[in-house]
VEXDREN-2710 file (C-alpha; in Angstrom, 1 decimal):
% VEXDREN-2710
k/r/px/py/pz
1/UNK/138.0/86.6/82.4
2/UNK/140.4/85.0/80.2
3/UNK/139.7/88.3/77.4
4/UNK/140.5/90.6/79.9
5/UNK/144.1/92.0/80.1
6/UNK/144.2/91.7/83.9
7/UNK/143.0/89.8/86.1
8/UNK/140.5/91.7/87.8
9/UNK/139.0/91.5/91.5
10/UNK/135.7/93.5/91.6
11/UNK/134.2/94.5/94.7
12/UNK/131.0/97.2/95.4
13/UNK/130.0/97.9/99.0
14/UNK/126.2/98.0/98.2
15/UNK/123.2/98.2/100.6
16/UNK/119.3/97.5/100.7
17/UNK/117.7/100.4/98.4
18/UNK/115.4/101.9/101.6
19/UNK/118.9/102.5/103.3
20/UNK/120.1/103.9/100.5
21/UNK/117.7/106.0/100.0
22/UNK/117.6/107.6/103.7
23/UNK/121.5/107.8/103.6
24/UNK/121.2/110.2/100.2
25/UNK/118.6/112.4/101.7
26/UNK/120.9/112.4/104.6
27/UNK/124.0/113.2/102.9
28/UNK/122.3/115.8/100.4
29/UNK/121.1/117.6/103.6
30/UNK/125.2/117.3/104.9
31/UNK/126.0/119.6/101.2
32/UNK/123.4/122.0/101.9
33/UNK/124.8/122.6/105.3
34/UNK/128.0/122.6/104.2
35/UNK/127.8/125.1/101.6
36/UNK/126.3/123.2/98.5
37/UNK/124.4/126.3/97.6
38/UNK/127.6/128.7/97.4
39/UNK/129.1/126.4/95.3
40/UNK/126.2/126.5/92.7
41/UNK/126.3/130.0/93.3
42/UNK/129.6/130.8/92.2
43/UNK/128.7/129.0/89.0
44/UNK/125.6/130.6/88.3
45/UNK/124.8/132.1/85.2
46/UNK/121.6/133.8/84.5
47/UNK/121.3/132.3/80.8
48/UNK/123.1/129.6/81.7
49/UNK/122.5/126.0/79.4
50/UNK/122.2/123.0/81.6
51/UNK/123.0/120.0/79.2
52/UNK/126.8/120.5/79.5
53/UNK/129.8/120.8/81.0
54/UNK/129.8/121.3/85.4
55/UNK/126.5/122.8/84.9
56/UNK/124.3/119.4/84.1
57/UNK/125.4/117.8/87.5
58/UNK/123.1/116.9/89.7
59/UNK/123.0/119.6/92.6
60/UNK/123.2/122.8/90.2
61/UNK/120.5/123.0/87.7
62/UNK/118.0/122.1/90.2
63/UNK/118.6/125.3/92.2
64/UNK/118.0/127.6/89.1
65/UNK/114.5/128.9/90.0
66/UNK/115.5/129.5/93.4
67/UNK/118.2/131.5/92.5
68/UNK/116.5/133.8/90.1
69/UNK/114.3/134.7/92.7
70/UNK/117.0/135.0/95.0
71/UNK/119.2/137.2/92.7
72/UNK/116.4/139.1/91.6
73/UNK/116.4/142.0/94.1
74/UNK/119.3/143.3/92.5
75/UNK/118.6/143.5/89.0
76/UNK/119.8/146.5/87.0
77/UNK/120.3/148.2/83.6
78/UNK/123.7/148.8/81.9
79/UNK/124.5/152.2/79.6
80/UNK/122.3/150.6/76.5
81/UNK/119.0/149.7/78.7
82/UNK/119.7/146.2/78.5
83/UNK/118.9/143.9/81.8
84/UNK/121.7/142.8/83.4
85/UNK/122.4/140.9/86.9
86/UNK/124.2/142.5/89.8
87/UNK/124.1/140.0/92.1
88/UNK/127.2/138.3/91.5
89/UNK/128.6/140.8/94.4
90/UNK/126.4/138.8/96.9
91/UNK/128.9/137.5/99.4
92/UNK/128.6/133.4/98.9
93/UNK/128.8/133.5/103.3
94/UNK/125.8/135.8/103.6
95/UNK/124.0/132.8/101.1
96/UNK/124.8/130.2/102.9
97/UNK/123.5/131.9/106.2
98/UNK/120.5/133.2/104.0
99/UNK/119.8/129.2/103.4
100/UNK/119.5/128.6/106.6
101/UNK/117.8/131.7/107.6
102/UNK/115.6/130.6/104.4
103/UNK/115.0/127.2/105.7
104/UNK/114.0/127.8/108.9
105/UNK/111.7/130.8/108.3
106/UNK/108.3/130.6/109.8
107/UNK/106.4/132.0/107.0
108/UNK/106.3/129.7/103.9
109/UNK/107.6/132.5/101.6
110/UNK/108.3/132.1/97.8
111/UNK/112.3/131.8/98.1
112/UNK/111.5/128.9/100.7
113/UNK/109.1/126.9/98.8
114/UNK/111.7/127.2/95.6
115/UNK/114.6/126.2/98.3
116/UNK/112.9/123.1/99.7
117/UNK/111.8/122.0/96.1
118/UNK/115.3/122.6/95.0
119/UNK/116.4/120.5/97.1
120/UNK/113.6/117.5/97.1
121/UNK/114.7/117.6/93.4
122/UNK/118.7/116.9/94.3
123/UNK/117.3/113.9/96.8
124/UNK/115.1/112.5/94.2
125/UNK/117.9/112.6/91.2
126/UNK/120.2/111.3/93.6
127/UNK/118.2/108.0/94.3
128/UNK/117.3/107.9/90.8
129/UNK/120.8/107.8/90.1
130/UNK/121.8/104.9/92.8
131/UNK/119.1/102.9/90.7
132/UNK/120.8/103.6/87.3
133/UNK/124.4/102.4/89.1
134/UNK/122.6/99.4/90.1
135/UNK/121.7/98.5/86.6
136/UNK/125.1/99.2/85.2
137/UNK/126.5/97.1/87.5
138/UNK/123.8/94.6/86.2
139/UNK/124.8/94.7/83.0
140/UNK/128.2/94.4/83.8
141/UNK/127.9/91.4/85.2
142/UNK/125.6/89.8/82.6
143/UNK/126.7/91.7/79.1
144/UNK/130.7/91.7/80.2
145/UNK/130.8/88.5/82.3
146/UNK/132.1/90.7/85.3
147/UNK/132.7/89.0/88.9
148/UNK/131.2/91.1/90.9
149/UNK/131.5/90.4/94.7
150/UNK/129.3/92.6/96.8
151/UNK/130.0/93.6/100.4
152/UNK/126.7/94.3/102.0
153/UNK/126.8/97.5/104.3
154/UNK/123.0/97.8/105.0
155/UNK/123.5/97.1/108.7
156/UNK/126.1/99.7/109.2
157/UNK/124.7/102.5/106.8
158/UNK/121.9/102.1/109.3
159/UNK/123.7/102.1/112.8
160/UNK/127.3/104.3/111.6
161/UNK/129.2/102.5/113.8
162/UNK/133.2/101.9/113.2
163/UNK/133.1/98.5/114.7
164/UNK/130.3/97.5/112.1
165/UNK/132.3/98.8/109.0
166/UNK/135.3/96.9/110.1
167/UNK/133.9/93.8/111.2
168/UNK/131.4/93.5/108.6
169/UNK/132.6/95.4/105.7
170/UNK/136.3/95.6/105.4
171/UNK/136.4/92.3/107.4
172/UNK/134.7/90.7/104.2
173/UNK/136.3/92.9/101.2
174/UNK/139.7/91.8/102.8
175/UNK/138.5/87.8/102.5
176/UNK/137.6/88.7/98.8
177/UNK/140.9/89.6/98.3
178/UNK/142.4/87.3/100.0
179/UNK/140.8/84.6/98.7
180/UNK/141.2/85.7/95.1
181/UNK/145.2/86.3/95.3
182/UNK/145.6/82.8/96.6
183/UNK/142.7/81.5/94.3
184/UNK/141.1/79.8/96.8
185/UNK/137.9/79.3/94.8
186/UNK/135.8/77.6/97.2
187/UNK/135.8/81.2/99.4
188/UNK/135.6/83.4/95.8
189/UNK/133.1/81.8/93.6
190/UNK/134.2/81.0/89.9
191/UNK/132.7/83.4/87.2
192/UNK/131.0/80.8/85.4
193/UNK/129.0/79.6/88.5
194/UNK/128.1/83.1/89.1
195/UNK/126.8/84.4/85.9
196/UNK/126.9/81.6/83.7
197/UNK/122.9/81.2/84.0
198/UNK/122.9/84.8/82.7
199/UNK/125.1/84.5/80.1
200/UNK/123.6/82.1/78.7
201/UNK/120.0/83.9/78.3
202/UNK/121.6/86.7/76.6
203/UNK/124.2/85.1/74.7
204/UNK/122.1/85.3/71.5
205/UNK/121.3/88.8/72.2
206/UNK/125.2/89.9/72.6
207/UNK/125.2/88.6/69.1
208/UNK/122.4/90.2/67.4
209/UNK/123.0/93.3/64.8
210/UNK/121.5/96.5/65.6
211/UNK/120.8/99.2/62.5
212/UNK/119.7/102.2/62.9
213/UNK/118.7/103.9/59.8
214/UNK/118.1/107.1/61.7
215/UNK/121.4/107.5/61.7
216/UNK/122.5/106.6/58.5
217/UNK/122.3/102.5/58.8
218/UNK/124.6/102.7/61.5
219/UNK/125.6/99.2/62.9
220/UNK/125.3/98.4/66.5
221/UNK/126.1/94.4/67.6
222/UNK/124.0/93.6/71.0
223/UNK/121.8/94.8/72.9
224/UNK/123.9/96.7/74.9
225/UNK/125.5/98.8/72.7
226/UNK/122.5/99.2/70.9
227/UNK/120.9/100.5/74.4
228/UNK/123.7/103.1/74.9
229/UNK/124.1/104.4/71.4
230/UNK/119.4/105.2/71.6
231/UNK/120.7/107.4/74.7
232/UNK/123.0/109.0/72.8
233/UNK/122.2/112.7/72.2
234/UNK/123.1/112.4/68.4
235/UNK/121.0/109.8/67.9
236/UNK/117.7/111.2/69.6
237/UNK/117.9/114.6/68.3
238/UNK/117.7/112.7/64.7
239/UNK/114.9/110.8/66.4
240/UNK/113.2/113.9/67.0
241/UNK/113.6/115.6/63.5
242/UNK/112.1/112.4/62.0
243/UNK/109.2/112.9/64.5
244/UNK/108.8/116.4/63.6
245/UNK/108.9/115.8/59.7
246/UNK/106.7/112.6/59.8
247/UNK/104.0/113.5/62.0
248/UNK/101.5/111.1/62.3
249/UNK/103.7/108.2/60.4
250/UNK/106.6/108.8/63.1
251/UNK/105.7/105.4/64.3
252/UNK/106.1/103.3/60.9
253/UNK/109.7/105.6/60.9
254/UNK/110.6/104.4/64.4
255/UNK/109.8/100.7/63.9
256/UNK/112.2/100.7/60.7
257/UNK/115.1/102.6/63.5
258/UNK/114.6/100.2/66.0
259/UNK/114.4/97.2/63.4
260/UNK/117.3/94.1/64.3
261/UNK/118.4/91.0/62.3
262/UNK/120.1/88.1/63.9
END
């Protein structure tokens, strides 16, 4: 921690991943009820793009064949004959009592099946993205050397009881901190004994030079950054010109991209 400007006391209230899991299908049933939907509806745009801005979130773009449908009943046509959408004057109220008017319908209509795959799809981005936290916090620990100190809050995820999440888990975020403003190591574990096994399996790897000559021999150093710049959008719609310009020899082009010296 000695590169870092501060010195920093992490702490993440984390939980076993089947707890997790029903808590997020839980709490995504919570938004819906809430009003989730009339939020995405004030939002909605007929030709909207869902790869940025508000409108990439999880809990919007899923919704977008259920709202065509939905908004469908009130298409018109403006002075030139061109198709235009009406339903904007839908009051976002009447939705949300439509959802649950939708929901609990006893025929399995179109706008239901859209609505319960809709939302299926929030639940199953949601725990997709809990996973992707967990990584990052991974590689936090193992690329960046951070001390992570996690408070387990399985037990009272499970049970939501107030005694649980101050006995359990505030009790034990408050020790962390106690322990690390008075450095009392034996209660706070030192960072080399808790990552130094990792660090050194992947020291070589922090060190090794990237290029990417899809990008114009751009230079990445580790893995990590290496890992973050192929998810970059830049860098895989190049990927995917080379594909579509190379054809059948895209693979000889990719092994050159992906190619590292130490």
């Amino acid at each position: 921690m000695d590169n870092y400007r501060f010195h920093c006391c992490f702490i993440c209230v984390d939980a076993d991943i089947p707890v997790l899991d029903q808590h997020v299908e839980q709490r995504v049933d919570s938004m819906i009820d809430a009003g989730l939907l009339g939020e995405v509806y004030e939002i909605y745009n007929y030709n909207a793009e869902y790869t940025r801005g508000l409108r990439q979130a999880i809990g919007v773009r899923e919704f977008d064949n259920f709202l065509r449908v939905y908004m469908s009943d009130e298409k018109g046509h403006d002075s030139t004959g061109s198709l235009f959408v009406q339903s904007k004057n839908k009051d976002v109220k009447l939705l949300k009592d439509n959802t649950r008017e939708i929901l609990h319908s006893s025929d399995d209509n179109q706008l239901k099946i859209l609505l319960a795959e809709a939302i299926d799809k929030v639940k199953a981005n949601t725990r997709r993205l809990v996973r992707v936290q967990k990584r990052r916090l991974t590689r936090l620990q193992t690329f960046f050397g951070w001390n992570i100190h996690y408070v387990d809050a399985t037990e009272f995820i499970s049970c939501k009881s107030d005694e649980l999440w101050a006995g359990q888990v505030v009790s034990s975020a408050v020790n962390v901190i106690r322990a690390f403003l008075t450095e009392e190591r034996s209660a706070v574990p030192d960072l080399e004994t808790r990552v130094g096994r990792g660090m050194k399996s992947v020291e070589r790897n922090l060190w090794t030079q990237y290029i990417c000559k899809a990008c114009g021999n751009r230079v990445l150093r580790g893995a990590h950054e290496w890992e973050q710049h192929k998810q970059g959008r830049g860098h895989r719609k190049r990927i995917c010109r080379l594909r579509k310009s190379q054809g059948h020899s895209y693979s000889l082009v990719e092994q050159e991209v992906i190619s590292n010296s130490s």
